[in-house]
N, C-alpha and C positions, 0 to 999 in steps of 0.2 A: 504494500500500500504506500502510496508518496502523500505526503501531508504537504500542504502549498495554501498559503493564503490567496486563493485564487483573484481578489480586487487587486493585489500589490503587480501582480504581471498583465499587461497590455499586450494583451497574445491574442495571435491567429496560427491554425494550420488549415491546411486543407489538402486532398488527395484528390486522388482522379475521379471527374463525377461518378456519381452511380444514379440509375434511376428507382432507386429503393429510397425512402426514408428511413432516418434516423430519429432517435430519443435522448433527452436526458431527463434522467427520473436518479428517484432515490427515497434517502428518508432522513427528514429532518426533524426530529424528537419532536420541540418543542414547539412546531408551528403546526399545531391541526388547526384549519382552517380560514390559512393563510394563503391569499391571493399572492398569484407570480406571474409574471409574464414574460416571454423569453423574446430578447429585440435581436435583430438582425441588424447590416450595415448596406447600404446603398447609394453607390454616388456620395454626395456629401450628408445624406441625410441617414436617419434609425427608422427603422418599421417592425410591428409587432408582428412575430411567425405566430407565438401558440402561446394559452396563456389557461391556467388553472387554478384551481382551490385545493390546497394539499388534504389530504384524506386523514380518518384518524390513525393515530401515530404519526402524522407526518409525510405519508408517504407523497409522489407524487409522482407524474411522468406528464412532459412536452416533445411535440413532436415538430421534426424541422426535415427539410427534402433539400436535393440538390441543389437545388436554385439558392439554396441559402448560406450553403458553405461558405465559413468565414469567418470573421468577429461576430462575438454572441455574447449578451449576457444576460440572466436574469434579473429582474427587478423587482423584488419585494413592494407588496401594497406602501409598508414602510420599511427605512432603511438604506443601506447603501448595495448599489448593484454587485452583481457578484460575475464577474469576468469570465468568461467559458470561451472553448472551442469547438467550433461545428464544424466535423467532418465526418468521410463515412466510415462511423464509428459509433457506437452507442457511449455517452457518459454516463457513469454514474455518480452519484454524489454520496455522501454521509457526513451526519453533525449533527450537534443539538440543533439550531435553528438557525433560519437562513438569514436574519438578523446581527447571526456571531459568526462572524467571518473567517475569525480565527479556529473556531471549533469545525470546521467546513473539510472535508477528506475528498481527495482523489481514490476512487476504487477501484473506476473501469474508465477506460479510454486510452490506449498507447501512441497515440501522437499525442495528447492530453501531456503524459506522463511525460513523454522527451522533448518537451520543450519548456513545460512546467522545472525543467532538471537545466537550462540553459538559462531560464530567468531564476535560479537559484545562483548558479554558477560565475555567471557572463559580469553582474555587480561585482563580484568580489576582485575578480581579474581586471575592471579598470581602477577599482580602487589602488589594488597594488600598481597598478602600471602609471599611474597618475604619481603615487610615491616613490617610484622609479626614474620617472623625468625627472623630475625635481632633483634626485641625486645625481641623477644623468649629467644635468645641465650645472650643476654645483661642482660635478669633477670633472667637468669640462673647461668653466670660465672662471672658475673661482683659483687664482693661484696659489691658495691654501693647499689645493686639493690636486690639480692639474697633472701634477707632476707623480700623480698615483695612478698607473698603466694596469694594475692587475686589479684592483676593485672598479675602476672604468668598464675595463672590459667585462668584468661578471655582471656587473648592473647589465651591460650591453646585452649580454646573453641570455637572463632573465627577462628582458622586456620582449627579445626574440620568442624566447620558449613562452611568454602569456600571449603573445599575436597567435602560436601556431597554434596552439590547445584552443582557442577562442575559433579558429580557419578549421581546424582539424573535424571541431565538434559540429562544424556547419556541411561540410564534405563529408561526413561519416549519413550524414543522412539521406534518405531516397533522391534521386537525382529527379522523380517527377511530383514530388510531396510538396507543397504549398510553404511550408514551413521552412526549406530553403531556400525560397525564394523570397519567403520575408523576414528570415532573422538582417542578413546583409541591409536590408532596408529601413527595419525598425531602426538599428543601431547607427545608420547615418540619417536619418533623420532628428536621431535625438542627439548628434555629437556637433549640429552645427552652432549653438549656443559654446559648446568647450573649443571650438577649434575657431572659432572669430575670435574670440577672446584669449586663447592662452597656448595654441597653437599652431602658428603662423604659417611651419614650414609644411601645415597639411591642408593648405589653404586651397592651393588648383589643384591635389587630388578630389578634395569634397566637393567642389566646384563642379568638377568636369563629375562624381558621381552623383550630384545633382541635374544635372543635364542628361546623364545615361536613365532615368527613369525611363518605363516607358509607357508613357498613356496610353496607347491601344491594348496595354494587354488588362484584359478584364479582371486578373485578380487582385489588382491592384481597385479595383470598385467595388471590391469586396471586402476589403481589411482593413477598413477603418482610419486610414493613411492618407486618404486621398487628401485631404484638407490641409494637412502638414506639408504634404509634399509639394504641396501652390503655394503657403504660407512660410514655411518654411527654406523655402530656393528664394521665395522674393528678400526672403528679411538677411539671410546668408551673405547674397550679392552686396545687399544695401550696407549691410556693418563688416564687409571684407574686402573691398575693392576698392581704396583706395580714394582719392577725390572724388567730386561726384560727375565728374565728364567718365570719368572712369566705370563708375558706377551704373552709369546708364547706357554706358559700351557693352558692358556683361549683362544689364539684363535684356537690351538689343539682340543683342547675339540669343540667347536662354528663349526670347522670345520666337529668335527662327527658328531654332530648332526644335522649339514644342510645335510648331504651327506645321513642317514641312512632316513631321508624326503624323498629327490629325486628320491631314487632308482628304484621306479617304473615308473618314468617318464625322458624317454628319452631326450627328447626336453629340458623339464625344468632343469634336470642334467647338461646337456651341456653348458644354458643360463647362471645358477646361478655360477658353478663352474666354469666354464671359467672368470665371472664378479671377483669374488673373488680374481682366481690366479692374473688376473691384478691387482688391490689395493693391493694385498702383497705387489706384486715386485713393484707398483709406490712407495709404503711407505720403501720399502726397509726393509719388514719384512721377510728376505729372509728362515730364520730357516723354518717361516712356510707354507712359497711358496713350501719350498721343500718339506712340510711333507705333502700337499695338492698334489702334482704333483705324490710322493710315493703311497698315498691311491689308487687315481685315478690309475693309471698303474698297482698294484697289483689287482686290483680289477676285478673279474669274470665276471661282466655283460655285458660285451659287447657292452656297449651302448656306448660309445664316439666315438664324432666324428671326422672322420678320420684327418683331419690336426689339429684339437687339441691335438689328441693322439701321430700324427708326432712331433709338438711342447712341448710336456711334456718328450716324450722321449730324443730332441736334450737335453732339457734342462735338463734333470735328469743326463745327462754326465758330468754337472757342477757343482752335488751337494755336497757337501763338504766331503771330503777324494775322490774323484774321480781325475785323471791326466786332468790337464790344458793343453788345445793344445799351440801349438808353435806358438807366433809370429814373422814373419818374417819382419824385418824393410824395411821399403820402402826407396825409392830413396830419398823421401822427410822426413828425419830425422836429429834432432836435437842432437847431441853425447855432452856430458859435456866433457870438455880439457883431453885430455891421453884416450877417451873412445874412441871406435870400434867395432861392432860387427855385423853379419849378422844375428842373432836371440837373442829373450831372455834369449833361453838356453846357448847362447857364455858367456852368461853374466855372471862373476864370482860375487854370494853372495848367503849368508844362505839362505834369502829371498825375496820376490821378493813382492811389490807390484803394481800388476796391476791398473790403472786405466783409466777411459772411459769418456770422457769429450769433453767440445766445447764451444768455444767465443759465440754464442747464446745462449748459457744455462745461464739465472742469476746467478743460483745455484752454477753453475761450478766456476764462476765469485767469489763469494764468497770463495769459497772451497778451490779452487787449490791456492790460494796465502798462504792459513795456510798450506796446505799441503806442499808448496814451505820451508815455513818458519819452519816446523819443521823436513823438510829434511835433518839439520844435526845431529839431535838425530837418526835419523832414519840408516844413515850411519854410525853412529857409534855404532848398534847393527846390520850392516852388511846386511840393508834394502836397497835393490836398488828401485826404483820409476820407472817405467814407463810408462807415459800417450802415452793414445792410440787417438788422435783429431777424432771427428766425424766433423770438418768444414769442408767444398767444394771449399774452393780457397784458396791461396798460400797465400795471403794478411790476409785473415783471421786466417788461421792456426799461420802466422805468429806472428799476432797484439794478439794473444792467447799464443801462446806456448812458442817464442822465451825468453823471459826473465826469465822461470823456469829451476832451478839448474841441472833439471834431465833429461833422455833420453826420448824426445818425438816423437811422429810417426803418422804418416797418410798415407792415399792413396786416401783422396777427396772425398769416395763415403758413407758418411755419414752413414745411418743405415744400408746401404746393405754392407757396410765395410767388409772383410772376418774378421778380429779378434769379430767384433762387431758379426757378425752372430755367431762364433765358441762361440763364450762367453757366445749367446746367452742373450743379452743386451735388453733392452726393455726401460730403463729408464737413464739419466746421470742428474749429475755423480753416475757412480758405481763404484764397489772396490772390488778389489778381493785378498787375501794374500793367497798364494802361497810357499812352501818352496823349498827348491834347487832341486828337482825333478819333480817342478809343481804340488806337491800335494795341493788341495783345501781346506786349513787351516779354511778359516772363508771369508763370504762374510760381507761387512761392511757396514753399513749404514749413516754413518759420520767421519767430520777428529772427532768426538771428540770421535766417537766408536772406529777409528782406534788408536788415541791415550790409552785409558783405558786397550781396547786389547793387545797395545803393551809393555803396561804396568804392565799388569797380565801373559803374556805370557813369554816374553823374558825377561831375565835375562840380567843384565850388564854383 
């Protein structure tokens, strides 16, 4: 029997379909007539397979089919979900209740088992290998240490011999089993956080096996990864790459080679680049939102789908050198002293920056008081400011807006706002620098972007 707190490991296996269904039942003492329901993964979303009331003593059984093979877990009416593997395999379970995670037994299931034995394992091997570098790079650079060739090289040999037991234990398993094809995957999607930050020189390998993913293959829509693996490549590029011309070089590049993937497949095209354009623009990596929204729209195949293609269009009229529409101020506007005006364009200066913000946004909360603050360098390179409120009441806008230098506006109807839609906004605060024509200078990602920007651009 293997005992495994099955919530602590984020596991999937799966084998070759079968057209048979499978179960997982068991018996969990202390839960007679307790609601469970067992979820599956799909795309980016969970959906319920099968779903019961445990019997008395405990007992139970759910039932799941091929289609479902993949990340699973239970979820208790109350309580925390309890992490399983669906494949073709019966599991079983044992424990007092499925509330006590820890009382929770593996009994039946052998991919279950071997890979429950690699999320046992696989921690402890970087832990030590994590304490390896550190001596590594200590009897390498330190000239305390340097000059010591025979504990160098054993540390060297130790961190060799934990790669190969970690390599060994992944090749010992079926060449067509699901589970080697995603331990390699779990483990670089969760190392791109330690190796932006503290391992440099594994920077364009992780890079380039972030790029080798491959969206067409379906089992990766099955295991629960899919999300990480968008969210994760984008945020990798963005804290690894060096400036940000740099930055939007790599994920340029990241971008063709998911797209030249897809292009056989409809569905998947549509899923993956639409997930993407969103993480640009939350991250505010707007360069390459626009040069993903450009490929797509130049692009022959005809396969996008029609309100995505709607929305890349609106949104391509905002991408930089293209005219900013007009905003027209509302009734409910804030004028700074000697100001007046019935639009932006009344508005006398060189330049104009727009921004999109709201008392609910932390963000904005943050932002807009530096923004406020460095409002009068900004004025005196002939920078006017105007905040655009996404809030929904007078009080609010108020307890937001009223104490900034500069001209703010609203009309209460938050993201369906006409400026917010013309702007084509998705995320705040946003920023857009605009010159006396409403030409689209540069969209900005912070006051510190907009600071650097206005600091490489405009001239005293």
């Amino acid at each position: 029997m293997v005992t495994r707190n099955l919530f602590c490991v984020l596991s999937v296996v799966f084998c070759s379909f079968s057209f048979y269904g499978q179960s997982v039942s068991g018996t969990l003492k202390n839960s007679d007539g307790t609601s469970v329901v067992l979820y599956g993964y799909k795309n980016f979303e969970t959906y319920a397979i099968d779903s019961t009331v445990t019997a008395e003593g405990g007992e139970f059984e759910l039932n799941f089919k091929a289609k479902d093979y993949g990340m699973g877990y239970l979820q208790p009416a109350e309580g925390k979900p309890l992490v399983l593997i669906l494949a073709d395999e019966k599991v079983v379970l044992e424990g007092e209740a499925v509330n006590l995670l820890e009382s929770v037994e593996l009994a039946e299931g052998s991919q279950n088992m071997a890979f429950l034995k690699f999320g046992k394992e696989h921690p402890k091997r970087e832990n030590a290998l994590s304490a390896w570098r550190y001596l590594n790079q200590l009897y390498t650079d330190d000239t305390t240490f340097s000059d010591q060739s025979t504990p160098r090289d054993a540390i060297g040999a130790e961190m060799k011999r934990l790669k190969e037991e970690d390599e060994g234990f992944i090749t010992s398993l079926p060449e067509d089993s699901y589970v080697r094809w995603f331990l390699p995957l779990r483990r670089l999607l969760g190392s791109v956080a330690s190796v932006a930050q503290y391992k440099p020189e594994a920077i364009p390998e992780t890079r380039e096996g972030l790029r080798a993913i491959d969206y067409t293959d379906e089992r990766l829509y099955k295991s629960g990864l899919l999300k990480e693996a968008v969210e994760n490549h984008i945020w990798f590029i963005e804290n690894s790459s060096g400036s940000l011309d740099e930055v939007f070089a790599d994920l340029n590049r990241s971008i063709d080679i998911v797209l030249d993937q897809l292009k056989e497949d409809n569905v998947k095209f549509n899923l993956i680049t639409q997930r993407f354009f969103e993480v640009l623009e939350k991250r505010s990596l707007f360069t390459s939102s626009e040069y993903l929204s450009k490929r797509l729209l130049e692009g022959d195949c005809g396969c996008l789908n029609p309100m995505f293609e709607k929305q890349l269009q609106k949104y391509g009229k905002m991408a930089q050198g293209a005219t900013a529409p007009d905003i027209e101020f509302s009734e409910f506007t804030y004028f700074p002293e000697g100001v007046k005006a019935k639009a932006l364009s009344e508005i006398e200066a060189d330049y104009y920056l727009v921004v999109f913000a709201a008392g609910w946004c932390p963000h904005c909360n943050e932002a807009l008081p530096k923004v406020a603050e460095y409002y009068p360098e900004l004025k005196a390179k002939n920078i006017e400011v105007v905040l655009v409120s996404l809030d929904e009441s007078a009080q609010d806008f108020a307890n937001f807006a009223a104490p900034f230098p500069f001209i703010s506006t609203t009309d209460y109807q938050k993201w369906e706002s006409l400026p917010a839609q013309d702007y084509q906004v998705f995320s705040t605060p946003s920023y857009f620098m605009l010159d006396h024509k409403r030409t689209i200078l540069q969209k900005l990602s912070s006051v510190e972007h907009l600071k650097s920007w206005v600091e490489y651009r405009i001239a005293d």
